[in-house]
C-alpha positions as YAML, in Angstrom:
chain: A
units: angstrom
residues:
- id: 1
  name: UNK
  ca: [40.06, 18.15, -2.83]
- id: 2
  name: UNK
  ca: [40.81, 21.87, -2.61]
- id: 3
  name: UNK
  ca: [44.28, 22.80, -3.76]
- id: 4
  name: UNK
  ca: [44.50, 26.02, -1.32]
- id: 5
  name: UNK
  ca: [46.80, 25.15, 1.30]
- id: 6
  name: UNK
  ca: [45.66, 26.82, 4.63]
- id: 7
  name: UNK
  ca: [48.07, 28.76, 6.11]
- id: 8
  name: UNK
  ca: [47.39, 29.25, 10.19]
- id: 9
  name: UNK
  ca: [48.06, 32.34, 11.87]
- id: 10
  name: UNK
  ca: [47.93, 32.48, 15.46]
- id: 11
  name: UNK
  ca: [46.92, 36.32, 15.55]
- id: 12
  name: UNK
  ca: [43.70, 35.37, 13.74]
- id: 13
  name: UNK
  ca: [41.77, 34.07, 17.16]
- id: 14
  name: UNK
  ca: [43.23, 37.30, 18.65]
- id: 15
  name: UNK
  ca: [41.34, 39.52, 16.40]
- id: 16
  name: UNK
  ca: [38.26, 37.27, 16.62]
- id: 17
  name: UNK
  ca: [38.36, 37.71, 20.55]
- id: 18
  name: UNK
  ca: [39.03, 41.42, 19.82]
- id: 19
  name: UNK
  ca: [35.68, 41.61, 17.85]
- id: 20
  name: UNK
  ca: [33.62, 40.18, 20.17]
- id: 21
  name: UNK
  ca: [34.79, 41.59, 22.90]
- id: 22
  name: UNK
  ca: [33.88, 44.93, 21.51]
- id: 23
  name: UNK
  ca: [30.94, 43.84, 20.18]
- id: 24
  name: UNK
  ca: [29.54, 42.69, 23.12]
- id: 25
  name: UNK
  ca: [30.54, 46.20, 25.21]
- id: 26
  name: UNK
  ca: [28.34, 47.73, 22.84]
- id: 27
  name: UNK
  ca: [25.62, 45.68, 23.30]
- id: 28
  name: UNK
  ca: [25.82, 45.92, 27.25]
- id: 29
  name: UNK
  ca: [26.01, 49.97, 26.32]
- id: 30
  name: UNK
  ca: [22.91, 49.52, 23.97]
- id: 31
  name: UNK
  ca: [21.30, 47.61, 26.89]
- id: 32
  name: UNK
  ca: [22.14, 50.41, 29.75]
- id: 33
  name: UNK
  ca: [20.72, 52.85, 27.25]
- id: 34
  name: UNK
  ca: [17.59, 51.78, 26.90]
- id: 35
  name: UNK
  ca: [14.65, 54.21, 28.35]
- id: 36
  name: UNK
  ca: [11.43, 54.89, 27.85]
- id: 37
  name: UNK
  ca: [11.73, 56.09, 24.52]
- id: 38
  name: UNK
  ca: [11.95, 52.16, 23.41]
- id: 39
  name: UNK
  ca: [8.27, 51.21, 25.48]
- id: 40
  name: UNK
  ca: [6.86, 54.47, 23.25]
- id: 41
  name: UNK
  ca: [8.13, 52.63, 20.29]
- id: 42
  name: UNK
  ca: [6.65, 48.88, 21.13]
- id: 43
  name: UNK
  ca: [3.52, 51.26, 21.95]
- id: 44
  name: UNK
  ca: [3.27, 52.62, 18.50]
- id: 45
  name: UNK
  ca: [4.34, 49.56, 16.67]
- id: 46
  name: UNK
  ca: [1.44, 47.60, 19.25]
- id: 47
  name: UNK
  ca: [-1.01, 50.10, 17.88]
- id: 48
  name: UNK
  ca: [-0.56, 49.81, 14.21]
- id: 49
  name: UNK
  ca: [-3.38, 48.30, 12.21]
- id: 50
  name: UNK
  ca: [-1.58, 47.72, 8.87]
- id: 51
  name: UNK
  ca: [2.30, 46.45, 8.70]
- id: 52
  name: UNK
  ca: [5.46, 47.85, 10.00]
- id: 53
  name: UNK
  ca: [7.04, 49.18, 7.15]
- id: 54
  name: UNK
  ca: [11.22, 48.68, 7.84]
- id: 55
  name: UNK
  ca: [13.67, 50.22, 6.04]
- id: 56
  name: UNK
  ca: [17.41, 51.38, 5.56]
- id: 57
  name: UNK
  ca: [20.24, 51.50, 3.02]
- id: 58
  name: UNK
  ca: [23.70, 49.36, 2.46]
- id: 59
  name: UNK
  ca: [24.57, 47.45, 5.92]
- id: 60
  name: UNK
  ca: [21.55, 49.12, 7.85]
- id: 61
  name: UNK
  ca: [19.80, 47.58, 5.04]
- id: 62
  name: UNK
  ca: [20.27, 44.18, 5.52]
- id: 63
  name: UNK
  ca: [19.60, 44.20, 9.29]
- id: 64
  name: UNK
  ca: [16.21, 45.73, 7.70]
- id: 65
  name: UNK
  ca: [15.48, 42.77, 5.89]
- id: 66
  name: UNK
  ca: [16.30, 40.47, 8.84]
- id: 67
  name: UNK
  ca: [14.18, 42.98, 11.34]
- id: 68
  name: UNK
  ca: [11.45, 42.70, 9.19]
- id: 69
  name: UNK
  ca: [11.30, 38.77, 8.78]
- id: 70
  name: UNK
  ca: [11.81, 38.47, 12.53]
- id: 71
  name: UNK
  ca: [8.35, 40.77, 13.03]
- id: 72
  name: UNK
  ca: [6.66, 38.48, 10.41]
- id: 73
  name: UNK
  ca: [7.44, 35.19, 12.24]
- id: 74
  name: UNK
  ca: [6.90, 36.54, 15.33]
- id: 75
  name: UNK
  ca: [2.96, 37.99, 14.52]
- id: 76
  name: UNK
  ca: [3.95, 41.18, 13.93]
- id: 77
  name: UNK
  ca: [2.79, 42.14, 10.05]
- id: 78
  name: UNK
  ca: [6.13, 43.78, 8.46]
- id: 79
  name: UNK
  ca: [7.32, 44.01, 5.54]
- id: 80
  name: UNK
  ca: [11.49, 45.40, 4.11]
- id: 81
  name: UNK
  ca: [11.21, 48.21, 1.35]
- id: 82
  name: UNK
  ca: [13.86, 49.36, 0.30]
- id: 83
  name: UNK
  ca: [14.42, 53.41, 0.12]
- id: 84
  name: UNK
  ca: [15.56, 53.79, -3.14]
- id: 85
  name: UNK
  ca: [13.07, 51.32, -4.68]
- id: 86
  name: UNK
  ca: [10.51, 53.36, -2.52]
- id: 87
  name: UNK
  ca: [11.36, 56.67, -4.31]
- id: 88
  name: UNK
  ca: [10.34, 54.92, -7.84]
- id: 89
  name: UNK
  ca: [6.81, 53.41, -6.75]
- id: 90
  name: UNK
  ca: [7.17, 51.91, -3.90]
- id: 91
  name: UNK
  ca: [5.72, 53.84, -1.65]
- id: 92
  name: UNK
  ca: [2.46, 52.96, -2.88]
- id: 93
  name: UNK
  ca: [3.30, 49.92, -0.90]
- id: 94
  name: UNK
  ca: [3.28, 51.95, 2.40]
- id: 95
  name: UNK
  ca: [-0.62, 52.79, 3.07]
- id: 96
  name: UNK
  ca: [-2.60, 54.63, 6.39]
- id: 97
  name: UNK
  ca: [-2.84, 51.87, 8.89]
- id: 98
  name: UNK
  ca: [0.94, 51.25, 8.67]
- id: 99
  name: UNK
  ca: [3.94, 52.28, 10.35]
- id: 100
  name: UNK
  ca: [7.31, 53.00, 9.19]
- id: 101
  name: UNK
  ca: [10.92, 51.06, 10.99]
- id: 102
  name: UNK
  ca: [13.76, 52.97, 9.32]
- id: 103
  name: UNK
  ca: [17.48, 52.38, 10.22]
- id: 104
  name: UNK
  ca: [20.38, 54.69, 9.79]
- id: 105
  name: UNK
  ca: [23.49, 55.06, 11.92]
- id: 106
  name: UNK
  ca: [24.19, 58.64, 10.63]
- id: 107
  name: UNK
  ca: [20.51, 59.53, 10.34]
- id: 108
  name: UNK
  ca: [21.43, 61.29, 7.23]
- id: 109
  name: UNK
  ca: [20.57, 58.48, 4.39]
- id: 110
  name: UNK
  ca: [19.68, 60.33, 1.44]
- id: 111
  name: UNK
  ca: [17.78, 57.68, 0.01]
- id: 112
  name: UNK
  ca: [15.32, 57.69, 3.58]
- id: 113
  name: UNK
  ca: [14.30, 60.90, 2.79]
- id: 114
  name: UNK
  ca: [11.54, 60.33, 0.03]
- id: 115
  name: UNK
  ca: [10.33, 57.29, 2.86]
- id: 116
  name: UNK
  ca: [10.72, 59.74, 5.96]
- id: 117
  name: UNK
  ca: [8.37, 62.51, 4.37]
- id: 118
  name: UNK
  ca: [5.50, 59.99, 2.79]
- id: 119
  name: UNK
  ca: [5.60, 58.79, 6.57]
- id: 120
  name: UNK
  ca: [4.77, 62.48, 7.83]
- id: 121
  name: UNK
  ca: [2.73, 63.28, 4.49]
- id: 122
  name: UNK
  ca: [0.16, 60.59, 5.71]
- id: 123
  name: UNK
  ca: [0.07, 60.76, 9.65]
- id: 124
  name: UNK
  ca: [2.30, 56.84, 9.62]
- id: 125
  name: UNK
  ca: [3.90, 56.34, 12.88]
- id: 126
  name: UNK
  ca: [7.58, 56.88, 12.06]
- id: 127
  name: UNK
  ca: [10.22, 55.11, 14.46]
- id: 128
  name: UNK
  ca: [13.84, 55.71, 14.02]
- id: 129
  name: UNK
  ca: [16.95, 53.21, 15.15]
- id: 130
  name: UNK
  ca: [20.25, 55.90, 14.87]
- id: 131
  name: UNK
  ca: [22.94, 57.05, 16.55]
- id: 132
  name: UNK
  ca: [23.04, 60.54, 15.91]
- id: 133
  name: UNK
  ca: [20.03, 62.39, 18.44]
- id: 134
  name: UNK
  ca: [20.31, 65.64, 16.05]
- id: 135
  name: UNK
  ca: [20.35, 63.91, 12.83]
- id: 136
  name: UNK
  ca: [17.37, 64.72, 10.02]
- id: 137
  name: UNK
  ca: [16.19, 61.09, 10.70]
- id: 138
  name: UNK
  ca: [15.50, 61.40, 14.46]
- id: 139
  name: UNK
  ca: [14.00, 64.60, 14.47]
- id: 140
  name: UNK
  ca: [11.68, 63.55, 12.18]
- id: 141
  name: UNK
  ca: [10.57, 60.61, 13.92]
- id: 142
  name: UNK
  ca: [7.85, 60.40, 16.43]
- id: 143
  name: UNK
  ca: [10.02, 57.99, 18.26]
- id: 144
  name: UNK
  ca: [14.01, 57.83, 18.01]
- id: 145
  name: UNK
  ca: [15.69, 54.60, 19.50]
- id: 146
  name: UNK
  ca: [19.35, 55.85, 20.10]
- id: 147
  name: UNK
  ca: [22.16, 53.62, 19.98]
- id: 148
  name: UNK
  ca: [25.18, 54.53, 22.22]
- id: 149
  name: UNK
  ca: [28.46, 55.64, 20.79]
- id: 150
  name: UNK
  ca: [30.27, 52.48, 20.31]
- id: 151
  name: UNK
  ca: [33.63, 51.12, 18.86]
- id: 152
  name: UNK
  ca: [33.33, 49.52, 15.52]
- id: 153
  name: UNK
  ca: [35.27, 45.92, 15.81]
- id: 154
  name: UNK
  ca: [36.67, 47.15, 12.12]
- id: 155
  name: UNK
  ca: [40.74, 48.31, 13.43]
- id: 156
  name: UNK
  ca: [40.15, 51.21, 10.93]
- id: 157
  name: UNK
  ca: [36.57, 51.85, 12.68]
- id: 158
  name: UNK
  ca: [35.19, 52.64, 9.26]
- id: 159
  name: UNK
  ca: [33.15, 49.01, 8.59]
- id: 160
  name: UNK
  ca: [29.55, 49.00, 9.96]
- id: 161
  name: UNK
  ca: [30.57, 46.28, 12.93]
- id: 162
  name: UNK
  ca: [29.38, 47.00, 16.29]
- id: 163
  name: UNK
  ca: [26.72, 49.58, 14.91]
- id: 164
  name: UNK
  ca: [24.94, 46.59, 12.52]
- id: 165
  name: UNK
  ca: [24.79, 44.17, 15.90]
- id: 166
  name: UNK
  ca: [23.17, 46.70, 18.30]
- id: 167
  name: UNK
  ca: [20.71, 47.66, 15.38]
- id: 168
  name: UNK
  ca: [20.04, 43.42, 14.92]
- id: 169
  name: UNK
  ca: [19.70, 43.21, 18.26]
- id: 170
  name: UNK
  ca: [17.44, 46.43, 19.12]
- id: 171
  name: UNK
  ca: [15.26, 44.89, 16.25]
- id: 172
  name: UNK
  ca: [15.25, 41.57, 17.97]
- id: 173
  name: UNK
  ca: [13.94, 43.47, 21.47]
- id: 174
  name: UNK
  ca: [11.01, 45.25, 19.64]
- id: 175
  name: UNK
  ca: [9.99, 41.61, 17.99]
- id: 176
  name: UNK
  ca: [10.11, 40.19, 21.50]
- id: 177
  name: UNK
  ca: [8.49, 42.70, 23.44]
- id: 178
  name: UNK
  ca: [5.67, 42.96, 20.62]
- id: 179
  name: UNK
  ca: [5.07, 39.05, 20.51]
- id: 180
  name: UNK
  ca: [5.15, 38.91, 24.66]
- id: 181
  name: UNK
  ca: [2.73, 42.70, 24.41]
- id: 182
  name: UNK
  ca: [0.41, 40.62, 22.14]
- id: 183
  name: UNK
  ca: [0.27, 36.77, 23.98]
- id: 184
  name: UNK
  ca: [1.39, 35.28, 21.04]
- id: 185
  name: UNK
  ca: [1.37, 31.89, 21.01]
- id: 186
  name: UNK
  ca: [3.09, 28.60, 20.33]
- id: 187
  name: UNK
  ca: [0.17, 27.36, 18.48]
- id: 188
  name: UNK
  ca: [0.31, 30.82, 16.39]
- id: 189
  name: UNK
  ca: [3.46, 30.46, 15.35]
- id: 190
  name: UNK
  ca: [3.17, 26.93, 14.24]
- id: 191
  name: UNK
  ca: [1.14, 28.29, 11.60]
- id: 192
  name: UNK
  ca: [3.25, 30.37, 10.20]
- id: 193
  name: UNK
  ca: [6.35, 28.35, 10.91]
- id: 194
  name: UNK
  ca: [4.83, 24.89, 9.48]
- id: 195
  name: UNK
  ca: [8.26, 23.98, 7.54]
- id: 196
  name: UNK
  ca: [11.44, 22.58, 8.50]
- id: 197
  name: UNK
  ca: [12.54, 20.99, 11.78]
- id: 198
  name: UNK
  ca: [10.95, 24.42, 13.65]
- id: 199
  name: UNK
  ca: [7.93, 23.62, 12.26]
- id: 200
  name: UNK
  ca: [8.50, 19.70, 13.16]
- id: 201
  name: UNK
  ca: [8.82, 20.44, 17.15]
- id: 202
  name: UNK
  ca: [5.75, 22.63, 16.94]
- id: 203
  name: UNK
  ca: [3.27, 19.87, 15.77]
- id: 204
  name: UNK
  ca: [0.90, 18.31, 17.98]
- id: 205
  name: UNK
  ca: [1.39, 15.13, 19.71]
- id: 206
  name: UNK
  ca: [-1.70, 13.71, 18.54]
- id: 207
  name: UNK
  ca: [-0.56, 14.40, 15.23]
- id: 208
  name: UNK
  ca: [2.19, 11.69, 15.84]
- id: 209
  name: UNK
  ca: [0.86, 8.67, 17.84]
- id: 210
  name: UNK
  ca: [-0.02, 5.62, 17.91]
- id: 211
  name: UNK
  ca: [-3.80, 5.32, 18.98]
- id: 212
  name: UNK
  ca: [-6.10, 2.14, 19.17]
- id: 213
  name: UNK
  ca: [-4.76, -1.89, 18.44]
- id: 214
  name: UNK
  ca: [-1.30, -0.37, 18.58]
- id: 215
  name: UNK
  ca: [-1.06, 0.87, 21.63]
- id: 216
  name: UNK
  ca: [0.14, -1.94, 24.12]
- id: 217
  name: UNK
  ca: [-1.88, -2.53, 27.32]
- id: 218
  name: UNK
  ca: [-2.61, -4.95, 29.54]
- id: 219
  name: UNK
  ca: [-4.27, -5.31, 33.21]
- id: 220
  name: UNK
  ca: [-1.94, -5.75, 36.49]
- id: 221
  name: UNK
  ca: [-2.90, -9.47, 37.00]
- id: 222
  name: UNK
  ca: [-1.66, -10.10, 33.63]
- id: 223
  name: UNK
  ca: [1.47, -13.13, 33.73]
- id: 224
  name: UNK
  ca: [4.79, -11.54, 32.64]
- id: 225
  name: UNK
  ca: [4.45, -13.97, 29.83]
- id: 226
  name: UNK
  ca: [1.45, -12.63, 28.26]
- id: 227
  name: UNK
  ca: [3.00, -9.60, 28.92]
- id: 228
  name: UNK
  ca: [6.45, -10.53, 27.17]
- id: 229
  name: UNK
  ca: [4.06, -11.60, 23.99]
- id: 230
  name: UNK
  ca: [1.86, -8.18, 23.87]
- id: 231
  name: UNK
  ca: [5.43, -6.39, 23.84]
- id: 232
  name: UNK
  ca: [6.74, -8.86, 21.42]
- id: 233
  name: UNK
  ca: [4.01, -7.83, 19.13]
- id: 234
  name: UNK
  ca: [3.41, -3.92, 19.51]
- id: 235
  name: UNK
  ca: [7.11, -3.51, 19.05]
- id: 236
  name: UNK
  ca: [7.17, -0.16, 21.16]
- id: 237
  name: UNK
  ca: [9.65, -2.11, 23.97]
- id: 238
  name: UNK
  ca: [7.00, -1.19, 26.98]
- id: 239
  name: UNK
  ca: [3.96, -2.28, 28.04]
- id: 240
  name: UNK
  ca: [1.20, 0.13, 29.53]
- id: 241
  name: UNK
  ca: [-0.93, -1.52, 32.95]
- id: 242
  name: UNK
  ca: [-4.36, 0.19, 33.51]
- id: 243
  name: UNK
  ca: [-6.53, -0.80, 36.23]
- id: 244
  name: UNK
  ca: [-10.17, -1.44, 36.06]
- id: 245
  name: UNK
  ca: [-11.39, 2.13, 35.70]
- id: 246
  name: UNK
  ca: [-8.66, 2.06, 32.21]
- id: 247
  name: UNK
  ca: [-6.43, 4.58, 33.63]
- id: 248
  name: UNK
  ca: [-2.40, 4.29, 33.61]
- id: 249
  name: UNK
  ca: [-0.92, 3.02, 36.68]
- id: 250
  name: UNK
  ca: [2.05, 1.82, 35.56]
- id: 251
  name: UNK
  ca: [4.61, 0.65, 32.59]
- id: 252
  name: UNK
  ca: [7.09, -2.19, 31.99]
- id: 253
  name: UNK
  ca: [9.90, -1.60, 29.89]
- id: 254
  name: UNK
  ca: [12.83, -3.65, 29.00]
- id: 255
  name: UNK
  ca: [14.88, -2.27, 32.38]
- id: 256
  name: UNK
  ca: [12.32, -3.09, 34.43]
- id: 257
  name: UNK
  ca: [12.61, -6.84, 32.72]
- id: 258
  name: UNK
  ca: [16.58, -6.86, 33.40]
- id: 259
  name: UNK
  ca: [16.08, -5.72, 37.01]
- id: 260
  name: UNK
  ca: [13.16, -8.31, 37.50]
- id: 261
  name: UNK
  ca: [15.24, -10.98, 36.22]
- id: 262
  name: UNK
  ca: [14.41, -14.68, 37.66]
- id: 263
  name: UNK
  ca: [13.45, -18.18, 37.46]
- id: 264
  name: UNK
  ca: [10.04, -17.12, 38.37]
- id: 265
  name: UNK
  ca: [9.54, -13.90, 36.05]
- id: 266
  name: UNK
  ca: [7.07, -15.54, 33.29]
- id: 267
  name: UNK
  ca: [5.00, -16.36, 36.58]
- id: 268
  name: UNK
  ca: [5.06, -12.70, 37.89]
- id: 269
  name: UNK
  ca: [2.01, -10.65, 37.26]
- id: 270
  name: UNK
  ca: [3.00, -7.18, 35.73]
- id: 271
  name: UNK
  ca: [1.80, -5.48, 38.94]
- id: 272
  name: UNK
  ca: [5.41, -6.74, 41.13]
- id: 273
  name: UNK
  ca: [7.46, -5.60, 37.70]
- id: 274
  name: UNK
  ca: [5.63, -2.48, 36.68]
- id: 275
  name: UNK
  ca: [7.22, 0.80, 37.53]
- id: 276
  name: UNK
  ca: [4.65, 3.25, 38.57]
- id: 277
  name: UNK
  ca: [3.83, 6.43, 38.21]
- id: 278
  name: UNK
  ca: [5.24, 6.68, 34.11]
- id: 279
  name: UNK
  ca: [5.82, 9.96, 32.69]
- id: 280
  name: UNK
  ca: [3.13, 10.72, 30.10]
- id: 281
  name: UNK
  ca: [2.74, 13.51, 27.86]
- id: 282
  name: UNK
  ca: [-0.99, 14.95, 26.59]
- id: 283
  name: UNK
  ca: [-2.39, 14.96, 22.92]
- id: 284
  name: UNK
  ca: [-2.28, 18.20, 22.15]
- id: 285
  name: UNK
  ca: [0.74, 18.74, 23.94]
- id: 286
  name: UNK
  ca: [3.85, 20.12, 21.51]
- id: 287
  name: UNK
  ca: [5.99, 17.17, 19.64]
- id: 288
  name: UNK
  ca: [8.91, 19.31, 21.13]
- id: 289
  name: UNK
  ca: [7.47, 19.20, 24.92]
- id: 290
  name: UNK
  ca: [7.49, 14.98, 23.99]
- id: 291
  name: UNK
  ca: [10.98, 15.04, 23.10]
- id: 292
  name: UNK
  ca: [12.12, 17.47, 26.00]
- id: 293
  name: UNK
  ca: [10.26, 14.79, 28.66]
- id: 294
  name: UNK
  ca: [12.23, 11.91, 26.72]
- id: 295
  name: UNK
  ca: [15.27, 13.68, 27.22]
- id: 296
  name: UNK
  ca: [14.88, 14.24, 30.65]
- id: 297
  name: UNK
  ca: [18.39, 14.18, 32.31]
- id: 298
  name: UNK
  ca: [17.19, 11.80, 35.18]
- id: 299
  name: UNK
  ca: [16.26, 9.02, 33.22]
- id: 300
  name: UNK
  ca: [15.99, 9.23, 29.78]
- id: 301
  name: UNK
  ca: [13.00, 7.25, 27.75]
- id: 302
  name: UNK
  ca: [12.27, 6.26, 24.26]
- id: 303
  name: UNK
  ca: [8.84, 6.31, 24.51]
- id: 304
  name: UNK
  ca: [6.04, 8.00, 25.93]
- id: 305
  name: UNK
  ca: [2.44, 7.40, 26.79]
- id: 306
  name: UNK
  ca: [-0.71, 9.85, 26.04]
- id: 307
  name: UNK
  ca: [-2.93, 10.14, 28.53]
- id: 308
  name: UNK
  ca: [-6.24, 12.18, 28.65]
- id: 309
  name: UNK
  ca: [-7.33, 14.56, 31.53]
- id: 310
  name: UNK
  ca: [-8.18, 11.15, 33.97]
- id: 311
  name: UNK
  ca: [-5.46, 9.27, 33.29]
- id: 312
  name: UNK
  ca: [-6.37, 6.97, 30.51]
- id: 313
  name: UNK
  ca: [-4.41, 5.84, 27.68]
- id: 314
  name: UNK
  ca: [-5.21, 7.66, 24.28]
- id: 315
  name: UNK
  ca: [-1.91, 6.52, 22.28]
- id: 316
  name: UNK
  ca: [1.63, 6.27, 22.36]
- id: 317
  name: UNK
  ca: [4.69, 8.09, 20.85]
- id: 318
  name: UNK
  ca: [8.19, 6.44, 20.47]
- id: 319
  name: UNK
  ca: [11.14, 8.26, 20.05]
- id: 320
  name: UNK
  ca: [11.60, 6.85, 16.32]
- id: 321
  name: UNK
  ca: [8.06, 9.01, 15.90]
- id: 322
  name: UNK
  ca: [9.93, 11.85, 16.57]
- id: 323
  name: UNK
  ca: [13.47, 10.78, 13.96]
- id: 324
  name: UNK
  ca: [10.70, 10.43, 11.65]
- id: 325
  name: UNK
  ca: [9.00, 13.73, 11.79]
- id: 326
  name: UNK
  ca: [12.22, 15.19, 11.68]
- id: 327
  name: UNK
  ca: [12.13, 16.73, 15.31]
- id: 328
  name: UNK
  ca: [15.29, 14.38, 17.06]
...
């Protein structure tokens, strides 16, 4: 065990009210700034062929980096560089077909300014995120995203604060309104996103099921105690009843034994015990979409039946499927 003795001071919650509190002012200023500069900006971004190029220095830096992997994962080809790096060789990185992303909250980043003229050397769409509307950096842009004059959280109003978050979060917008401009897709970002309990949810049902001998079915004139041994034996706790045509018209599950409880149960065809209409999920329906409908706050369920387009069973997916693949 540590031997630092933590020492609580009740001011401490006070100043981490204080800093969101002004934090999130200037995001609701950030968001009643925003004009049609920003839809000229998705618009250029939209229209680049190569990568988006994003860049800044110190704090505005860092946001860069995180701007940049957001616009990867999200379709959008980008790529951080940073300025000074960019000044010794790396702007051979930064090609026609690209566009350039550069952050400053002054505008006046020395280290941008190598960047900023290879961008107008070579015709690359050049968009700006700064505070400053006369500064070098948004003049020289062909589109400046302005963020309003806000309070830094920092009491001495010197530490990059409030200024770092709106820049985050205008980053996050342009990622958002680029994936929605472009339809990407679930399935898209599965493939880019195939580790890790993300990439878990976003794997196929079918990928996860049980299919064939293991999926436990039975007709509705079938005895509860054939039933009780087909359950038994699939150890999935249900029981799926098709009707002639081998489409799902019901399931029996180990509530619907407890409320059909009786001396004449065994005798009982599945048909008076069955509750109908099950919920049922479809193969290539997202393991994340199986685990919401589990979930589902009326009646939870721990496992799930995959029907086809008419109604028959393909397979079946228990909850421990899910625990497995990581995605519960």
């Amino acid at each position: 065990m540590s031997g630092v003795v933590a020492v609580e001071n009740p001011g401490d919650l006070e100043v981490a009210l204080s800093v969101l509190h002004t934090e999130a002012a200037g995001l609701r200023a950030l968001a009643a700034s925003l004009n049609a500069s920003f839809a000229r900006a998705v618009g250029l971004l939209a229209g680049t062929t190569g990568r988006v190029v994003v860049s800044g220095m110190g704090k505005s830096g860092l946001v860069a980096r995180k701007v940049a992997a957001t616009l990867a994962s999200t379709g959008t080809p980008a790529l951080f560089v940073h300025p000074a790096e960019a000044s010794h060789g790396d702007l051979g990185m930064i090609v026609p077909g690209d566009a350039v992303l550069a952050l400053s909250n002054s505008g006046e980043t020395a280290e941008l300014a190598d960047l900023v003229t290879h961008s107008r050397r070579f015709a690359l769409p050049l968009v700006a995120i700064t505070a400053r509307p006369g500064s070098t950096l948004a003049r020289s842009a062909d589109v400046a995203l302005m963020l309003p004059n806000a309070t830094e959280a920092c009491p001495m109003g010197l530490a990059p604060t409030t200024s770092t978050t709106m820049q985050m979060a205008l980053g996050d917008a342009l990622a958002v309104a680029l994936l929605t401009r472009r339809g990407f897709t679930a399935a898209e970002f599965h493939q880019i996103h195939p580790g890790g309990r993300l990439g878990a949810r976003l794997r196929r049902v079918r990928d996860l099921m049980h299919e064939g001998e293991a999926v436990p079915l039975a007709p509705p004139e079938t005895s509860m105690d054939r039933a009780l041994l087909v359950m038994t034996e699939k150890r999935f706790g249900c029981l799926g009843v098709i009707d002639c045509a081998g489409q799902l018209i019901g399931i029996v599950t180990d509530g619907d034994l407890r409320r059909a409880m009786g001396p004449d149960l065994l005798s009982r065809p599945v048909s008076e015990v069955m509750t109908r209409m099950p919920r049922t999920i479809a193969a290539d329906a997202l393991a994340g979409e199986a685990l919401r409908a589990m979930n589902a706050a009326d009646r939870p369920i721990t496992a799930l039946f995959v029907v086809d387009a008419s109604g028959r069973p393909q397979g079946i997916l228990h909850i421990h499927d899910l625990l497995r693949a990581g995605i519960a």
